[in-house]
C-alpha positions in Angstrom: 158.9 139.3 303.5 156.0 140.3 305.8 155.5 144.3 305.3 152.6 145.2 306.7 151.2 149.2 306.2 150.3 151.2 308.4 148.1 154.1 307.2 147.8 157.8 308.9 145.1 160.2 308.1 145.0 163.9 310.0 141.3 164.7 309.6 138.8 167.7 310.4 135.7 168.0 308.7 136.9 165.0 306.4 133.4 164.6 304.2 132.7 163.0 301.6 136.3 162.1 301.1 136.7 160.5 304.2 134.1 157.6 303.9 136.6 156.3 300.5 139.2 154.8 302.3 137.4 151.6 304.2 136.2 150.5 301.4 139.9 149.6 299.9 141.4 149.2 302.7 139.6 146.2 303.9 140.1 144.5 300.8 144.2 144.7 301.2 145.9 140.9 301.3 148.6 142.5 303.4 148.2 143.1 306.9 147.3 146.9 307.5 145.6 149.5 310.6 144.9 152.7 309.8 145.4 155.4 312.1 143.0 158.3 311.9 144.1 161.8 314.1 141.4 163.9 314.3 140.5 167.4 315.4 141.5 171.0 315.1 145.5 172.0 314.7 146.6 175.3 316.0 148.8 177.7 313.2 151.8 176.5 315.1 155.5 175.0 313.7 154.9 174.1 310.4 152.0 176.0 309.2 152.7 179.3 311.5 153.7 180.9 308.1 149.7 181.7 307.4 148.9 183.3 310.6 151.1 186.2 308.9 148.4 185.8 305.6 145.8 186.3 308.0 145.1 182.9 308.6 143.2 182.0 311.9 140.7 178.6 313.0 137.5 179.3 311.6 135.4 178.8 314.6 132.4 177.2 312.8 133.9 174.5 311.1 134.8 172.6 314.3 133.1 172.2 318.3 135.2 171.4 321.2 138.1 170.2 318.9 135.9 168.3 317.0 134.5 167.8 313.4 131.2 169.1 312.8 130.1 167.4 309.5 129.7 164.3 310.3 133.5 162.5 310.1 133.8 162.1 314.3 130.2 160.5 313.9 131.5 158.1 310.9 135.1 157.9 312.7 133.3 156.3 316.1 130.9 154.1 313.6 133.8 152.6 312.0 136.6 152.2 314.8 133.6 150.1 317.1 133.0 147.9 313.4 137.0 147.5 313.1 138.6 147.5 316.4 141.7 146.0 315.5 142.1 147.6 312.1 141.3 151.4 312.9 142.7 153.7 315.9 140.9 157.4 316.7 143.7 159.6 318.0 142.0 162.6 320.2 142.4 165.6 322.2 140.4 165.8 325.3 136.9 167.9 324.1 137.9 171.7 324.5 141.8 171.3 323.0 143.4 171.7 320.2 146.3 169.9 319.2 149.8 171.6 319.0 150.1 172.0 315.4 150.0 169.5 312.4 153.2 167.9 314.0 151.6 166.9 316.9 148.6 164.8 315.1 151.3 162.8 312.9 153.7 161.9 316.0 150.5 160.4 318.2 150.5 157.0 316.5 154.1 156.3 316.4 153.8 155.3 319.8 151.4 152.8 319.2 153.4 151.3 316.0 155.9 148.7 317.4 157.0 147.3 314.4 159.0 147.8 310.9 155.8 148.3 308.5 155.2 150.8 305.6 154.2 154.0 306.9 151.8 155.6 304.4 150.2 159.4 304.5 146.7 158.8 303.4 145.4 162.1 303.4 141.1 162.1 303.5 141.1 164.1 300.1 143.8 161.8 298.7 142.4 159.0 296.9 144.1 155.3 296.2 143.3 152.8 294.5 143.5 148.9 296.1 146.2 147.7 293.3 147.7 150.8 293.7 148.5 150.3 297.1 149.1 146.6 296.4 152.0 147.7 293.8 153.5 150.2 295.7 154.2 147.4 298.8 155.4 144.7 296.6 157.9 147.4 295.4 159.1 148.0 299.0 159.0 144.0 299.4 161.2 143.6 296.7 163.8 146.5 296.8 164.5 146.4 300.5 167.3 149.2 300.2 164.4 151.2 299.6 163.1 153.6 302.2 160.4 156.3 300.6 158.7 157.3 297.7 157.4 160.0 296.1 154.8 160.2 293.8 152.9 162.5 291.0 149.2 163.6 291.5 146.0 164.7 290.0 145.4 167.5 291.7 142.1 168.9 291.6 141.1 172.3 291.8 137.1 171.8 291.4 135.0 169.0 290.9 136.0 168.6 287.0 139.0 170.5 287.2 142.5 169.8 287.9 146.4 171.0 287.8 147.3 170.5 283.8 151.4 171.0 284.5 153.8 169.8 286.6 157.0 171.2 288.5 155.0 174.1 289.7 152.2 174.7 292.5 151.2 171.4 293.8 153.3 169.7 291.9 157.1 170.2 293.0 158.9 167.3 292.9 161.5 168.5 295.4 159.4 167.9 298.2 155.9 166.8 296.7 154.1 164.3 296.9 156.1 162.3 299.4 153.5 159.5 301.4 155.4 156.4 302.0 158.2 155.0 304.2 160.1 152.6 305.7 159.4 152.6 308.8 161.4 151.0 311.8 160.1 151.8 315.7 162.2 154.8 316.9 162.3 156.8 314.3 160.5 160.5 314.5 158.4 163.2 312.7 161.0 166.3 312.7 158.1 168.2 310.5 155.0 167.7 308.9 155.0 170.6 305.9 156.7 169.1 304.3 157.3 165.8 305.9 160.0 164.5 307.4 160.9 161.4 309.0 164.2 161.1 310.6 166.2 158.2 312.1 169.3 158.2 313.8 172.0 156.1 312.0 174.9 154.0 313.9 177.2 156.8 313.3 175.1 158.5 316.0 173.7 161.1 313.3 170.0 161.6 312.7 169.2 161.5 309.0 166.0 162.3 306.6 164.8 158.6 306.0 163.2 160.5 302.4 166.8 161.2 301.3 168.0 157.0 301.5 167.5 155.8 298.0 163.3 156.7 297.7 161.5 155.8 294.8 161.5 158.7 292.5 158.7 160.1 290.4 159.0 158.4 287.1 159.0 154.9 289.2 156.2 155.3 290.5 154.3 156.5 288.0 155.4 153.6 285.5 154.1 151.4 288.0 150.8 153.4 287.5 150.8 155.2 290.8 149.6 158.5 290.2 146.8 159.5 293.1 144.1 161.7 293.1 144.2 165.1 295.6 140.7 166.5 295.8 142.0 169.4 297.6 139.5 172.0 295.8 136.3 170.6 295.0 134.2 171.4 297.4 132.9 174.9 298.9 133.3 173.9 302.1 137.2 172.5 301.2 137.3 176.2 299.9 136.0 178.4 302.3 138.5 176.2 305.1 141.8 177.1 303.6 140.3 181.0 303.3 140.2 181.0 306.3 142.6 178.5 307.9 145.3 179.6 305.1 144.5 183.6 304.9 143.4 183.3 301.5 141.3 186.3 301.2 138.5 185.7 298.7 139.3 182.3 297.3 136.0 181.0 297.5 134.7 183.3 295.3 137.7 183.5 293.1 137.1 179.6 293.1 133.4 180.0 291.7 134.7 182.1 289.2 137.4 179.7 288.1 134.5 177.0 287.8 132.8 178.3 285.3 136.1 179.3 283.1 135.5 176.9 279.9 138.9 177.4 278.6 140.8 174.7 277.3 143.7 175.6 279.5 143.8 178.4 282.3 146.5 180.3 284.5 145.3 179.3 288.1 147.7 182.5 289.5 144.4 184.3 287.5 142.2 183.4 290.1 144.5 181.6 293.2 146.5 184.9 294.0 148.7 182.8 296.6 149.7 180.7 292.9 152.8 183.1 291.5 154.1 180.4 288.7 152.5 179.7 285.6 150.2 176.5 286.8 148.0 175.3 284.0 144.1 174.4 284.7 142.2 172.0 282.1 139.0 170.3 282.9 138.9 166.4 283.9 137.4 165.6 280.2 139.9 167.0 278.6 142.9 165.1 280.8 140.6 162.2 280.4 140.4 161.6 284.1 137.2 159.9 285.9 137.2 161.1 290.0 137.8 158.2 291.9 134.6 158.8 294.2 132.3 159.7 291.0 134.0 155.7 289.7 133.2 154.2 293.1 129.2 155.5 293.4 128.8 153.6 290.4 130.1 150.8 291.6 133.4 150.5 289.4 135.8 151.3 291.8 139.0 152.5 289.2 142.6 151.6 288.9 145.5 153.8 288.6 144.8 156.6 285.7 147.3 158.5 283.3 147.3 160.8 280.5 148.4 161.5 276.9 151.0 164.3 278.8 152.1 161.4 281.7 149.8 162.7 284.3 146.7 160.3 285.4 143.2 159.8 283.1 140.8 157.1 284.0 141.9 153.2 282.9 139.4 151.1 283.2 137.5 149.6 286.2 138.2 146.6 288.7 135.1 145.0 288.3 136.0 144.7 284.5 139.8 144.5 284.0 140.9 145.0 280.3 140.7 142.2 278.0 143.8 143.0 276.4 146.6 145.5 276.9 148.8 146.7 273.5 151.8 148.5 273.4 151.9 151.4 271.6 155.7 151.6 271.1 155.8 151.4 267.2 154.2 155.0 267.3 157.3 155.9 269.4 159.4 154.0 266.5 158.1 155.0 263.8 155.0 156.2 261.2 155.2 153.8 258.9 153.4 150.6 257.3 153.0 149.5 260.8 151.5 152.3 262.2 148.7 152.3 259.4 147.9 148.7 260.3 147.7 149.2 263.7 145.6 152.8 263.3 143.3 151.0 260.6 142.7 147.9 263.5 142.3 150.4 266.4 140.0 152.3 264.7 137.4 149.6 263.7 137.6 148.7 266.9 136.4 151.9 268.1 133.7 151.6 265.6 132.6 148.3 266.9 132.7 149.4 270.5 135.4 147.1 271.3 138.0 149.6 272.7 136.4 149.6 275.9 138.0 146.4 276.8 141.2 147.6 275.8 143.8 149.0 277.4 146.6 151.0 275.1 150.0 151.6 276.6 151.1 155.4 275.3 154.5 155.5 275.2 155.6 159.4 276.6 152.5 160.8 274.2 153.6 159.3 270.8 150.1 157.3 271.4 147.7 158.4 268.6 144.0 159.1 270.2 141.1 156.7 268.7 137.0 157.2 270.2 136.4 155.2 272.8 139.9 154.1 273.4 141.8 154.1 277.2 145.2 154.9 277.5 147.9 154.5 280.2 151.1 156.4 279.6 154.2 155.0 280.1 158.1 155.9 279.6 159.6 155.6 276.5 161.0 152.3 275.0 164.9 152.3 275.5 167.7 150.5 273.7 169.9 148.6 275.4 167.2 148.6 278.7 164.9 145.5 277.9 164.7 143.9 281.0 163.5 146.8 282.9 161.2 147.4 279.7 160.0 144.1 280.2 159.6 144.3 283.9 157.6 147.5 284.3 155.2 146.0 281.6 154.7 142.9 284.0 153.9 145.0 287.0 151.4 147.4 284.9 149.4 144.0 283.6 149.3 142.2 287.2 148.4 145.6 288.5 145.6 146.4 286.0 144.6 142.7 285.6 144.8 142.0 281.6 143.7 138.7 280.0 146.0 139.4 277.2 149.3 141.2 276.0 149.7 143.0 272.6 152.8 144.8 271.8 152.5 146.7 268.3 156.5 145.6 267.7 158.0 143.5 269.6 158.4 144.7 273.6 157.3 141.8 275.9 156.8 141.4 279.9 158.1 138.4 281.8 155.5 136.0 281.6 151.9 137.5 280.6 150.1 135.3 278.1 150.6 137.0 274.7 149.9 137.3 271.3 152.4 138.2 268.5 151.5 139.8 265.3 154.6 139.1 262.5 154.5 141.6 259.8 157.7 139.7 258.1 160.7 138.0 258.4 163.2 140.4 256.1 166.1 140.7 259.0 165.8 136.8 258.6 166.1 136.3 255.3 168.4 139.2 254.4 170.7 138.9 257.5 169.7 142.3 258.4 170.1 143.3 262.0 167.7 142.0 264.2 165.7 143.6 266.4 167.1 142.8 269.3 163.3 142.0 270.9 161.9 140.4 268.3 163.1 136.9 268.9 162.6 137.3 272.7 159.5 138.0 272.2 159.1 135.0 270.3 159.8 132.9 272.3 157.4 134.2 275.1 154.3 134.7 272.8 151.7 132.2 273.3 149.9 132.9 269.9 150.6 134.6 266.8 148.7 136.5 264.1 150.4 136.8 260.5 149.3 139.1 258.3 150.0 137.0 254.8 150.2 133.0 254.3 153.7 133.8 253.3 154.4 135.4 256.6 153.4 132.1 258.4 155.3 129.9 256.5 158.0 132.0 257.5 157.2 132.1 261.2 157.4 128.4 260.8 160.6 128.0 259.0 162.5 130.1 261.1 161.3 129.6 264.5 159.8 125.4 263.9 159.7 125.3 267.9 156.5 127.2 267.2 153.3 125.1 267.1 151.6 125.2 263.7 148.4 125.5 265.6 149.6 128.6 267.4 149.2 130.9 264.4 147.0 132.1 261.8 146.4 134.6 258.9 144.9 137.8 259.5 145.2 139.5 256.1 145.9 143.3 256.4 143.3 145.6 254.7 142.8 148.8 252.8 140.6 151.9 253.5 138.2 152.2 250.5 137.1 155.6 251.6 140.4 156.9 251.4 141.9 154.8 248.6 139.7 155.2 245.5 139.6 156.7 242.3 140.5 160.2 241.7 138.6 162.4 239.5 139.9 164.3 236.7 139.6 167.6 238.7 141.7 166.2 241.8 144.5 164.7 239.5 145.2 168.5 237.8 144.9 170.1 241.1 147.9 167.8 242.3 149.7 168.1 238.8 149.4 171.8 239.2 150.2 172.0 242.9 153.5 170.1 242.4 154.2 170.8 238.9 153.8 167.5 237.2 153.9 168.0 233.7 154.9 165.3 232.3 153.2 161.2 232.8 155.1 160.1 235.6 155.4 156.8 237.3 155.6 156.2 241.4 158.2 154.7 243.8 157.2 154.2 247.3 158.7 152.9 250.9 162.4 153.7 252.1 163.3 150.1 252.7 166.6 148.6 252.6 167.6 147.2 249.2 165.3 144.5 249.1 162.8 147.1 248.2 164.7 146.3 244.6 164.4 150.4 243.9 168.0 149.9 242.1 166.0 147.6 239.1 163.3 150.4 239.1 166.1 153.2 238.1 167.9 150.5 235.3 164.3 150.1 233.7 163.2 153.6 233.9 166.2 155.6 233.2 166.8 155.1 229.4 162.8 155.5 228.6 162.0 158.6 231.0 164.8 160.5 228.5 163.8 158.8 225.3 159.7 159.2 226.1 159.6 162.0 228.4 158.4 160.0 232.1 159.5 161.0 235.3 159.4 159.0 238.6 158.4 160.1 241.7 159.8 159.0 245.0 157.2 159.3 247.8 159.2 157.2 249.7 159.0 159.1 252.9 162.3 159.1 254.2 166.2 159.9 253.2 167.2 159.3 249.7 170.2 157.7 248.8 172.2 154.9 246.6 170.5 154.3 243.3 167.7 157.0 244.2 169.7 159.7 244.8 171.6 158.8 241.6 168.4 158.8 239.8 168.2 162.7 241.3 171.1 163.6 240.2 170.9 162.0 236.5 167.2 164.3 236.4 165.2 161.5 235.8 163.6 161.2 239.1 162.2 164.0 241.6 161.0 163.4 245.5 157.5 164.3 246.4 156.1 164.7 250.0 153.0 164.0 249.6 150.2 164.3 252.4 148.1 160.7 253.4 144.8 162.2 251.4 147.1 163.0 248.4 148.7 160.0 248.0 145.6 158.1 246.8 144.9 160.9 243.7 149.0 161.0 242.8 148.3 156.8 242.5 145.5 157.6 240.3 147.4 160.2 238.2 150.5 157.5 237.6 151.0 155.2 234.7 151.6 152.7 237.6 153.1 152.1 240.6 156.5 150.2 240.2 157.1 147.9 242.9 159.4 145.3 242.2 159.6 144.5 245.5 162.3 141.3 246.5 159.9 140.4 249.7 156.9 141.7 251.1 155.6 140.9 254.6 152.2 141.7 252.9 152.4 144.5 250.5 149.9 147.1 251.7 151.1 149.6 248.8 150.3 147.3 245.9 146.9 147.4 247.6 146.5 151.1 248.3 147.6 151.5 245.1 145.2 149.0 242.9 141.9 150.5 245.0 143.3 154.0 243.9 142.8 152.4 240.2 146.5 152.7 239.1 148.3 149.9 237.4 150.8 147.8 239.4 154.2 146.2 238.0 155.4 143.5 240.8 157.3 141.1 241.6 156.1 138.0 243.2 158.1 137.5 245.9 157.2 137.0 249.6 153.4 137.9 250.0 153.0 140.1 246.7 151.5 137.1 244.2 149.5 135.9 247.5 147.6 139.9 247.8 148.0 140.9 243.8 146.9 137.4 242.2 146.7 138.1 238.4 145.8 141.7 239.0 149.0 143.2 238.1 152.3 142.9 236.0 154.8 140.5 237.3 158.6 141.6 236.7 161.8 139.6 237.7 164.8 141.2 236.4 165.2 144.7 234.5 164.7 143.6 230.9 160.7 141.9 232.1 160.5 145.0 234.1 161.2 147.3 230.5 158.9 145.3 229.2 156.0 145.4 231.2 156.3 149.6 231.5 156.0 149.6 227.7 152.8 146.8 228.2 151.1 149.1 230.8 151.3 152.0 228.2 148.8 149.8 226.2 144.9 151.2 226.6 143.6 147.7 226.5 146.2 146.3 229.4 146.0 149.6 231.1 142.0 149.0 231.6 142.4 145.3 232.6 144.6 146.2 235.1 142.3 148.8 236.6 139.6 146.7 236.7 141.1 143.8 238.1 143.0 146.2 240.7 139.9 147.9 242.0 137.9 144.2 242.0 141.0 142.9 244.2 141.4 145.6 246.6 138.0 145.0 247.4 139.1 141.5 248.9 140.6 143.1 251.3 139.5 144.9 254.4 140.4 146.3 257.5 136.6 145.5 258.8 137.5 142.2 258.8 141.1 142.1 259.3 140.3 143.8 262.9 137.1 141.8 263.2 139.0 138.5 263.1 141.7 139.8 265.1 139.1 140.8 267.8 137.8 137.0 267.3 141.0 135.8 267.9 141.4 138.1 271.4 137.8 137.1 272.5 138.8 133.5 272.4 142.6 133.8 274.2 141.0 135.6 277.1 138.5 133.0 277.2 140.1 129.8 277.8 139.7 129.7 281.1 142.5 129.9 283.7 144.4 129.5 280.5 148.6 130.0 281.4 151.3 131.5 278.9 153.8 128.9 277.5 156.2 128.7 280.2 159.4 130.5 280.2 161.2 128.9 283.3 164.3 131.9 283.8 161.8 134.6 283.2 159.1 133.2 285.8 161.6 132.2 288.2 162.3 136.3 287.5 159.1 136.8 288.1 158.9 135.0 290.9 161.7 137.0 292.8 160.5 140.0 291.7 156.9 140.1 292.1 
């Protein structure tokens, strides 16, 4: 469907703000004119309410109806350059136009044809993809007639609006700038606006009120603008006088130099009567779209850890890869760690800049260096339109490569998989209803054990054995190590462990095998006077909470930076574990320097090798807690432990990872495995 836009700008006095514009629009695909009204408006009709403030024209900031900074000099340069792209709309030198009104209904006249009408404002800043997306949305929802959007509204040069649903930012009527636009229909008002049409029933209707875009639409399609309404003196001293707003420039100065991490704007906008929040840009992590574009990196669409807008990353260098943060929505488990551990090298290594990391509503933890993009929540039961607002976020921001820290997908993106296991598999557990979708739409896949893989392979053998490899997980050695003597009493003492005590950990399902842990341990804790500790992390029940009740075992919250010194205080860690995806425990657990009783199922022999105990049933498992009482076992395993551990590291787990992105988003023009229902999808919808 052809859809061309057709932009309007009301302008007086429209520097620096106003020179922006050209250079996006001009780069459109689509066909678009922009229509620029310019000159002075009488306090008429819609704005009449501030003559009453004390609101008047200031009579220095325009001649003979006219701009006097320099925008009707730029406006004639540029209108002669592009004569079929740009219209100047003018009173005859002397007048003043009738009111804001007035200025938006002069170009209807001279549109003749159904196009996207689009309120460009010269202090409202877009971005080319960003104007892009928002007309492919029209194109493909035709029953769609407006849409609203959210902004970064800035109230100086590095600050701007920290809330929402308050001054500047009430969605009941803000910030409404395009529609559907069909030849006949009219401006009723301007403040705010409305765009009427009459209907075959003969009644005229608000075409803002038939099915818009909401809000939260646009902004998952990254469309949050940025309103420099207050950054410049001369902005300011305008609306003082335009508006009646007595003393806001100097109020304005004032609220400049409040360094505040967050400040009431009603403290220093009197006209402001709601509790409107103020941070500063750095702290939103927001990058002005004119500071991006004088350094030549004009920016995409930008949003924040609270789901307003902070700077992405630039056109001129599109991220390498995009992840999907939605396990830290999920969940804070074993996952999480790998993922935090990865991200974080990558910080390190300076890598982060070519990444892109998907925040899903704030659950997003913040690494140096990184750039995030928040987006909505991950739904159940809503996976297509999960998978569909990830498409239109990586064609808008240009990504080589899609990550997704569990198993969200978009349509057709080239992608790479990591698999952390296959225990729904192999223990007919429930799967993830994702998972195997996004399977079958990844393009490579990263496994974190050689048990994992051979996994992969046996249950989906469609997969190419040259699609994967083995990225061994890691462990921190600064924050798993032995404890000293003094740290082990502290914890004793702070959680009153008196007696030698051995350690459960992880929440799993049964295959976690705590039930053979509990047979072992439950005739020797009473005859020898052990105890077991459950820092399992979650809800205790079945065998575990029998073992509570029986006395013989005790929970134990224990912090991140404690659970390294209660892993040195055990006699061992028992983990008997039925499969392991990789077993990150074991590890934490060996570099800690505590003795590990295993099993060696799944990954566990593949990461442990000969530095542990191997149990298979509860009588080897007896056994081997009465071998690791020994002095002479007990130091072998210590030493082998802490010699293993060091095999392992998330350095280069998330160094050959990075390897691994570097060369996907290098084959050149390289496609995704094809998915013919999902790009014929595509197809339709974008």
């Amino acid at each position: 469907m052809s859809l061309p836009i057709h932009f309007f700008t009301i302008v007086l006095d429209g520097e620096p703000y106003i020179r922006y514009h050209l250079d996006v629009l001009k780069n459109l695909s689509c066909p678009w004119h922009w229509h620029i009204v310019e000159g002075v408006a009488e306090l008429t009709h819609d704005t009449a309410w501030s003559v009453a403030a004390g609101g008047k024209i200031p009579e220095n900031r325009y001649q003979e109806g006219r701009s006097v900074d320099g925008t009707s000099e730029y406006l004639d340069q540029i209108s002669k350059l592009y004569p079929d792209k740009i219209s100047v709309y003018r009173k005859p030198l002397g007048q003043n136009w009738d009111g804001k009104i007035e200025m938006v209904r002069a170009p209807l006249a001279n549109i003749n044809q159904e196009c996207l009408l689009w309120q460009i404002d010269s202090d409202e800043l877009w971005t080319l993809k960003q104007i892009e997306t928002m007309r492919e949305m029209f194109v493909r929802e035709p029953h769609r007639h407006a849409a609203y959007f959210w902004c970064h509204y800035f109230v100086g040069p590095d600050k701007v609006i920290a809330t929402r649903n308050c001054y500047a930012q009430n969605p009941n009527q803000e910030w409404l700038r395009c529609w559907r636009y069909q030849p006949g229909m009219e401006w009723v008002a301007h403040e705010p606006p409305v765009l009427s049409v009459t209907a075959f029933d003969g009644n005229r209707y608000n075409v803002a009120s038939i099915n818009p875009f909401l809000h939260n639409e646009t902004e998952s399609a990254g469309l949050v603008f940025q309103h420099m309404s207050y950054t410049t003196e001369a902005q300011v001293r305008f609306k003082e006088e335009y508006y009646g707003y007595a003393g806001a420039l100097d109020k304005w100065r004032a609220l400049q130099n409040d360094q505040a991490p967050y400040t009431l704007l009603r403290n220093y906008f009197p006209w402001v009567t709601d509790s409107t929040l103020v941070e500063s840009v750095k702290q939103a992590g927001i990058t002005p779209l004119m500071e991006a574009l004088n350094k030549n990196a004009a920016s995409i669409s930008n949003t924040s850890p609270k789901g307003k807008t902070e700077i992405i990353i630039s056109d001129s260098s599109s991220p390498r890869i995009v992840i999907d943060g939605v396990f830290f929505q999920l969940n804070t488990t074993g996952i999480a760690r790998v993922w935090s551990s990865i991200l974080k090298v990558w910080g390190d290594s300076g890598y982060l800049s070519e990444v892109l990391l998907l925040d899903r509503a704030g659950t997003m933890p913040r690494f140096a260096g990184a750039q995030y993009q928040t987006i909505p929540a991950y739904r159940s039961g809503h996976i297509d339109e999960d998978r569909m607002m990830l498409q239109g976020l990586l064609d808008n921001v240009g990504a080589g490569l899609f990550a997704s820290t569990y198993y969200t997908s978009p349509l057709t993106h080239k992608t790479l998989q990591m698999v952390y296991d296959m225990i729904p598999e192999i223990f007919n557990y429930g799967l993830d209803p994702e998972k195997h979708p996004a399977f079958s739409r990844a393009d490579y896949f990263c496994c974190i054990s050689e048990n994992t893989r051979a996994d992969l392979h046996r249950f989906f053998p469609e997969i190419p054995t040259d699609a994967s490899e083995v990225i061994h997980c890691g462990v921190d050695l600064e924050r798993f190590k032995p404890a000293t003597q003094e740290q082990v009493i502290d914890l004793r003492s702070k959680y009153g462990l008196n007696k030698p005590y051995f350690i459960l950990v992880g929440h799993g399902g049964g295959y976690k095998n705590h039930k053979m842990v509990v047979d072992a341990l439950s005739s020797l804790c009473s005859a020898q006077g052990f105890e077991l500790l459950l820092a399992t992390g979650g809800p205790i029940a079945g065998e575990l909470a029998s073992a509570l009740r029986s006395g013989i075992a005790r929970p134990i919250n224990l912090r991140d930076e404690e659970l390294s010194v209660a892993y040195s205080g055990a006699v061992a860690l028992a983990y008997p574990s039925l499969y392991e995806g990789f077993g990150l425990p074991v590890l934490e657990a060996m570099a800690s320097g505590c003795p590990v009783i295993s099993n060696d199922k799944g990954s566990l022999r593949e990461v442990c090798a000969e530095a542990v105990l191997y149990a298979h049933n509860v009588r080897e498992l007896t056994e081997a807690i009465c071998e690791v009482q020994k002095p002479s076992t007990r130091a072998r395993l210590i030493t082998a432990g802490l010699t293993r551990a060091k095999a392992f590291s998330w350095e280069n787990c998330a160094k050959k990872l990075w390897s691994r992105v570097v060369s996907l988003t290098s084959e050149e023009k390289a496609a995704p495995r094809a998915h013919r229902d999902d790009a014929e999808l595509h197809d339709a919808i974008f």
